[in-house]
OpenMM code with the backbone's topology and positions (N, CA, C; nanometers):
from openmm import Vec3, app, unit

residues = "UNK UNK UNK UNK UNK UNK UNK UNK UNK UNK UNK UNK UNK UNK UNK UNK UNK UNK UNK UNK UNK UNK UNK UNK UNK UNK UNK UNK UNK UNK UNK UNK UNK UNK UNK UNK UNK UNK UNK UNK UNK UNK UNK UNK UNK UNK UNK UNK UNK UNK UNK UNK UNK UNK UNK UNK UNK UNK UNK UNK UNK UNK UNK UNK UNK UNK UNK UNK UNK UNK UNK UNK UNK UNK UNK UNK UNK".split()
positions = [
    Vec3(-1.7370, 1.5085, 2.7612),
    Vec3(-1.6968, 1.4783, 2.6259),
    Vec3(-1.7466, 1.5908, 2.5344),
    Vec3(-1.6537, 1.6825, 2.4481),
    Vec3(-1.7040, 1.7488, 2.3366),
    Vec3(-1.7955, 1.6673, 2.2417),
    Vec3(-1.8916, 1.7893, 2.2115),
    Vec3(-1.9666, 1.7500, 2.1233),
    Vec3(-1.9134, 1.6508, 1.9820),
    Vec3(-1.8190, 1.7018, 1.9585),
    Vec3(-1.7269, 1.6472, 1.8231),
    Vec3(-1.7161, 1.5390, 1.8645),
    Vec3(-1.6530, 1.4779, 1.9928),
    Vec3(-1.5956, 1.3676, 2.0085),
    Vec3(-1.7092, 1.2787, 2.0033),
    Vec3(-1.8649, 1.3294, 2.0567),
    Vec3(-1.9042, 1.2632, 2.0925),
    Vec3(-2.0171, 1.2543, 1.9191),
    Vec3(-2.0399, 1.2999, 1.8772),
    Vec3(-2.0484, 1.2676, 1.6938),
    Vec3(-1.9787, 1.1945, 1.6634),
    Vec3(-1.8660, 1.2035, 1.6879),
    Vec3(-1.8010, 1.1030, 1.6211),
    Vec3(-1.8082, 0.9702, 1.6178),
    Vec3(-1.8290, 0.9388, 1.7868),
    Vec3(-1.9061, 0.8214, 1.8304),
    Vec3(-1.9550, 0.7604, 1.7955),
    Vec3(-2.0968, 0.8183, 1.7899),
    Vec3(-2.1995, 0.8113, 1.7551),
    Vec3(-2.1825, 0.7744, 1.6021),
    Vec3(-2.1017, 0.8442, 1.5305),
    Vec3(-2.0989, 0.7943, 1.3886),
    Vec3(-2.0005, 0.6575, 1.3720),
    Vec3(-1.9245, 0.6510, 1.4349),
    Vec3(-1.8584, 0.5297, 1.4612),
    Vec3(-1.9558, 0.3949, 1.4654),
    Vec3(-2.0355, 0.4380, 1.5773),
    Vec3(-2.1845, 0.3080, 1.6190),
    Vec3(-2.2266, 0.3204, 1.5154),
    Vec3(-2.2648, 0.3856, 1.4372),
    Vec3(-2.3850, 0.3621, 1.3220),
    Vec3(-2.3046, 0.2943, 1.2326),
    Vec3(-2.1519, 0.3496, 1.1749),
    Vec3(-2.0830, 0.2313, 1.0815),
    Vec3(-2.1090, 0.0760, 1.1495),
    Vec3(-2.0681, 0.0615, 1.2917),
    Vec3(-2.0859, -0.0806, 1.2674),
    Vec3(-2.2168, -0.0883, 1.2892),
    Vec3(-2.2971, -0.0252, 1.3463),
    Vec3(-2.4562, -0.1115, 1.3167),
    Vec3(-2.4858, -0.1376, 1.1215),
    Vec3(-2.4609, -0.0871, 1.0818),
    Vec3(-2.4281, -0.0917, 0.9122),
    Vec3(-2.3518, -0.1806, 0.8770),
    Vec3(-2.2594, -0.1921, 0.9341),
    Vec3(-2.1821, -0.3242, 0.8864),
    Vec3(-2.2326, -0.4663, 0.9267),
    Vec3(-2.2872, -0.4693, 1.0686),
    Vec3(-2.3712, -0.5484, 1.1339),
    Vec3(-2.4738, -0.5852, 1.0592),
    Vec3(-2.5948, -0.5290, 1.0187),
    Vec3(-2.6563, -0.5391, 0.8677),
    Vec3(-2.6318, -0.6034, 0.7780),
    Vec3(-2.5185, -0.5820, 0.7000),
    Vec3(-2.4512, -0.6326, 0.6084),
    Vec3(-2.4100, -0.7714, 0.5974),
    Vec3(-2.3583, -0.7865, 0.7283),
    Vec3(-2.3224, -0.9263, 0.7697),
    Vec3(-2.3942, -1.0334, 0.7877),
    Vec3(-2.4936, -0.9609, 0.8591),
    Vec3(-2.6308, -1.0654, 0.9023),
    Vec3(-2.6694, -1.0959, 0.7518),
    Vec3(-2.7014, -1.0018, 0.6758),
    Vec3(-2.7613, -1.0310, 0.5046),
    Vec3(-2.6674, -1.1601, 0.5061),
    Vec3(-2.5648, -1.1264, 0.4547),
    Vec3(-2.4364, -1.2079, 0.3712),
    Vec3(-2.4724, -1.3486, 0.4516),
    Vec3(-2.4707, -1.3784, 0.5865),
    Vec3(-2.4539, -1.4690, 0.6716),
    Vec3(-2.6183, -1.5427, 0.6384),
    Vec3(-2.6949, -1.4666, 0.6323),
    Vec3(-2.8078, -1.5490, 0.5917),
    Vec3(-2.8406, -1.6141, 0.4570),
    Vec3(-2.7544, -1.5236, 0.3790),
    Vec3(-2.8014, -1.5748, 0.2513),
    Vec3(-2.6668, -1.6616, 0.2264),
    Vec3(-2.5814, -1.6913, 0.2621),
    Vec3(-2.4566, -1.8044, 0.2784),
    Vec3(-2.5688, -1.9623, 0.3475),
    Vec3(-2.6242, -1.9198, 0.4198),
    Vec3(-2.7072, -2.0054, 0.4923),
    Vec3(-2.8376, -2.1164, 0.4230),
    Vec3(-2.8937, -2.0288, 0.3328),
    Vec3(-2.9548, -2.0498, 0.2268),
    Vec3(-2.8833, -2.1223, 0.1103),
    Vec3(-2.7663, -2.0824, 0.0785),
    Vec3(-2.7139, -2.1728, -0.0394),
    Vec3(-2.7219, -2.2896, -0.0126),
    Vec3(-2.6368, -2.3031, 0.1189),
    Vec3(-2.5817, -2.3872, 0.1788),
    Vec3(-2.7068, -2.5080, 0.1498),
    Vec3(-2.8198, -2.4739, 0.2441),
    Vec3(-2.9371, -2.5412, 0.3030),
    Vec3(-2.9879, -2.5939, 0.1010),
    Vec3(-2.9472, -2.5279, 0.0026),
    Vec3(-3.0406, -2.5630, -0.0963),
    Vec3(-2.9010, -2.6572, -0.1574),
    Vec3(-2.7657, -2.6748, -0.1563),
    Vec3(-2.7047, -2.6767, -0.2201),
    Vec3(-2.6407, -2.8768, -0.1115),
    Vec3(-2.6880, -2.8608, -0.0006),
    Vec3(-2.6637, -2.9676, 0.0751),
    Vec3(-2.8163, -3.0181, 0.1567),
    Vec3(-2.8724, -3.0374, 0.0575),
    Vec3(-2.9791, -3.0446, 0.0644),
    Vec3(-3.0552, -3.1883, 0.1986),
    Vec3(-2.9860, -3.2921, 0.1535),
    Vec3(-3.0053, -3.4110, 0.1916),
    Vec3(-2.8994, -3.4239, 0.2445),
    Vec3(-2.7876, -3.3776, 0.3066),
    Vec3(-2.6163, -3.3705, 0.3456),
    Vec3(-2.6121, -3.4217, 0.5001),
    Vec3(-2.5469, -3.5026, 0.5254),
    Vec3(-2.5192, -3.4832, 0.7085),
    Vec3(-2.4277, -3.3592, 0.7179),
    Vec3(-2.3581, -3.3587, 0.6279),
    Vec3(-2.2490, -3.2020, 0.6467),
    Vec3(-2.3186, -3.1314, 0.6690),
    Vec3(-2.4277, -3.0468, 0.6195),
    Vec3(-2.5387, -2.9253, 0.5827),
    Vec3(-2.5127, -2.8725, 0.7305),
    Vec3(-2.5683, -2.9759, 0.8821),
    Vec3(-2.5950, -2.8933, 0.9774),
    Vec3(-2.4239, -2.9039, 1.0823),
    Vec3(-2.3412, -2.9691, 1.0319),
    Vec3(-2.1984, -2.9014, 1.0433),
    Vec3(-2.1560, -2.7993, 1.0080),
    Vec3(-2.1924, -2.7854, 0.9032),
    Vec3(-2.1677, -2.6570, 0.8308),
    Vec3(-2.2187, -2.5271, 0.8699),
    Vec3(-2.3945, -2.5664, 0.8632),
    Vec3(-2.4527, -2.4251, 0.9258),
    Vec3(-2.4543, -2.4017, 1.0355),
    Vec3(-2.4335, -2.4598, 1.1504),
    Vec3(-2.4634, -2.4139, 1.3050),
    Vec3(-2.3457, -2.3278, 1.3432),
    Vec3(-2.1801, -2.3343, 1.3211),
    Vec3(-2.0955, -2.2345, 1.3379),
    Vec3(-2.1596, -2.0777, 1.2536),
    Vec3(-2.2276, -2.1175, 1.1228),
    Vec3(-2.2568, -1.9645, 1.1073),
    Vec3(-2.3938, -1.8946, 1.1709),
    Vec3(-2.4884, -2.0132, 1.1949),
    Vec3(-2.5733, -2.0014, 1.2986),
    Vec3(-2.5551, -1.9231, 1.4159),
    Vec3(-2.4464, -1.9888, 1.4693),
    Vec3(-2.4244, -1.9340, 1.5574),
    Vec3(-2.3745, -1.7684, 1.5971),
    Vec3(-2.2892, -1.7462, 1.4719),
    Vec3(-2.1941, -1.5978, 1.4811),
    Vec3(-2.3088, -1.5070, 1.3950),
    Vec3(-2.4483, -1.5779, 1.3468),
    Vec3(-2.5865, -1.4817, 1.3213),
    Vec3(-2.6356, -1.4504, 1.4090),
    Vec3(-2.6478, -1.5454, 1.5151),
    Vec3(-2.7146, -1.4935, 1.6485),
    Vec3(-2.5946, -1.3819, 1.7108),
    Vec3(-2.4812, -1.3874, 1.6786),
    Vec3(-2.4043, -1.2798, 1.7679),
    Vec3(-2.4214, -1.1653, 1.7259),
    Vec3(-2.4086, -1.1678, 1.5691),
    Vec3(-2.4650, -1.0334, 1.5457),
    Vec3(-2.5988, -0.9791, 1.5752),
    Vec3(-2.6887, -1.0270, 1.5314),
    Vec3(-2.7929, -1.0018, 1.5468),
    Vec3(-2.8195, -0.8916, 1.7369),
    Vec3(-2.7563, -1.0039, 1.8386),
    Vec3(-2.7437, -0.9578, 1.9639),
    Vec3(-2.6607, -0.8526, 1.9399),
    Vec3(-2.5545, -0.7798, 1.8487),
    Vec3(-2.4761, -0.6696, 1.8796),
    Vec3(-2.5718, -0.5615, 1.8436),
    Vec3(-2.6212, -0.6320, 1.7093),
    Vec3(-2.7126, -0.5010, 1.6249),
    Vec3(-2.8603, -0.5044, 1.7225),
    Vec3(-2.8931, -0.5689, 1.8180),
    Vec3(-3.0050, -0.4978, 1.9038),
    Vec3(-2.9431, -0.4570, 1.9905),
    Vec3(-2.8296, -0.4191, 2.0753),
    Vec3(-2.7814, -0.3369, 2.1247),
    Vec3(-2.7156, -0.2168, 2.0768),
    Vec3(-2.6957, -0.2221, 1.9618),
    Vec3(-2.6650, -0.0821, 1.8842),
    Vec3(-2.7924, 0.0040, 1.8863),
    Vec3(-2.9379, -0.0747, 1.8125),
    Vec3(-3.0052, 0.0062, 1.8128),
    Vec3(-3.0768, 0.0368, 1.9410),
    Vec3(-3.0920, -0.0645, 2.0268),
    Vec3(-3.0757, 0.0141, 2.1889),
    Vec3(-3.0324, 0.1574, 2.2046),
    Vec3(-2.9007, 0.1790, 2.1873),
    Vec3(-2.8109, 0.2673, 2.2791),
    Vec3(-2.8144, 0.3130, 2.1416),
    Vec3(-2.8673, 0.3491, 2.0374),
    Vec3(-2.8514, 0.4468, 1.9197),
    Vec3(-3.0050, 0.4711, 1.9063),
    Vec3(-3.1008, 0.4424, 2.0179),
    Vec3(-3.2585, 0.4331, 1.9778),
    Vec3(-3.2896, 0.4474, 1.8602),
    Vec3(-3.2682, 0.3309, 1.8085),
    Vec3(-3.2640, 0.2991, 1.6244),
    Vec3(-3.4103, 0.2083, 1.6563),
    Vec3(-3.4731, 0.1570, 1.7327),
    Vec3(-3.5888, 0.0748, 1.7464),
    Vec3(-3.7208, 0.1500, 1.6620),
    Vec3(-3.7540, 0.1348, 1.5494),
    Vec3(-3.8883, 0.2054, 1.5687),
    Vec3(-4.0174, 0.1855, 1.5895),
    Vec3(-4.0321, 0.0884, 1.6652),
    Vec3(-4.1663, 0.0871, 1.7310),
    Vec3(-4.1775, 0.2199, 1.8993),
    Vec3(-4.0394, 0.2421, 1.8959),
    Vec3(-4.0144, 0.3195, 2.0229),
    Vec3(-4.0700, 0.4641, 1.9413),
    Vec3(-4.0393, 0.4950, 1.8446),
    Vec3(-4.0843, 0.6389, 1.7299),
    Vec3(-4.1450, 0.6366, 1.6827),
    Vec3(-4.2802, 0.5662, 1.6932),
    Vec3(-4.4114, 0.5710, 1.6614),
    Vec3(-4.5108, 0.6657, 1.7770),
] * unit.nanometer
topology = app.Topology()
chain = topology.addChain("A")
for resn in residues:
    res = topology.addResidue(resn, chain)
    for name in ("N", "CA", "C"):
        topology.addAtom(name, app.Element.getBySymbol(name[0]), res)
């Protein structure tokens, strides 16, 4: 693989580890309304466990991004 192609890649992974980021924020703090806003609710944990759930997916993509992008920094200490 040329170098170019392979920058490019590489810059490709870092957009979505960035977007991955982003999401997890948004998804947590959706999570939070939720939890303050359905407070006493039987809905509340209908509601949150589907986004529960697609937090844990990201979360698992974005530690494999920074895996294979050695984005970890306890590894660069």
């Amino acid at each position: 693989m040329s170098e170019i192609n392979s920058l490019k890649l590489e810059n490709q992974k870092l957009r979505n580890y960035i977007l991955l980021i982003f999401s997890e924020i948004e998804f947590s703090n959706r999570v939070d309304e939720i939890k303050q806003n359905f407070q006493d609710s039987p809905d509340s944990q209908r509601i949150i466990v589907p986004i529960l759930d697609r937090l844990s997916k990201i979360k698992s993509e974005k530690l494999d991004l920074e895996k294979e992008l050695n984005l970890n920094q306890n590894d660069n200490l």
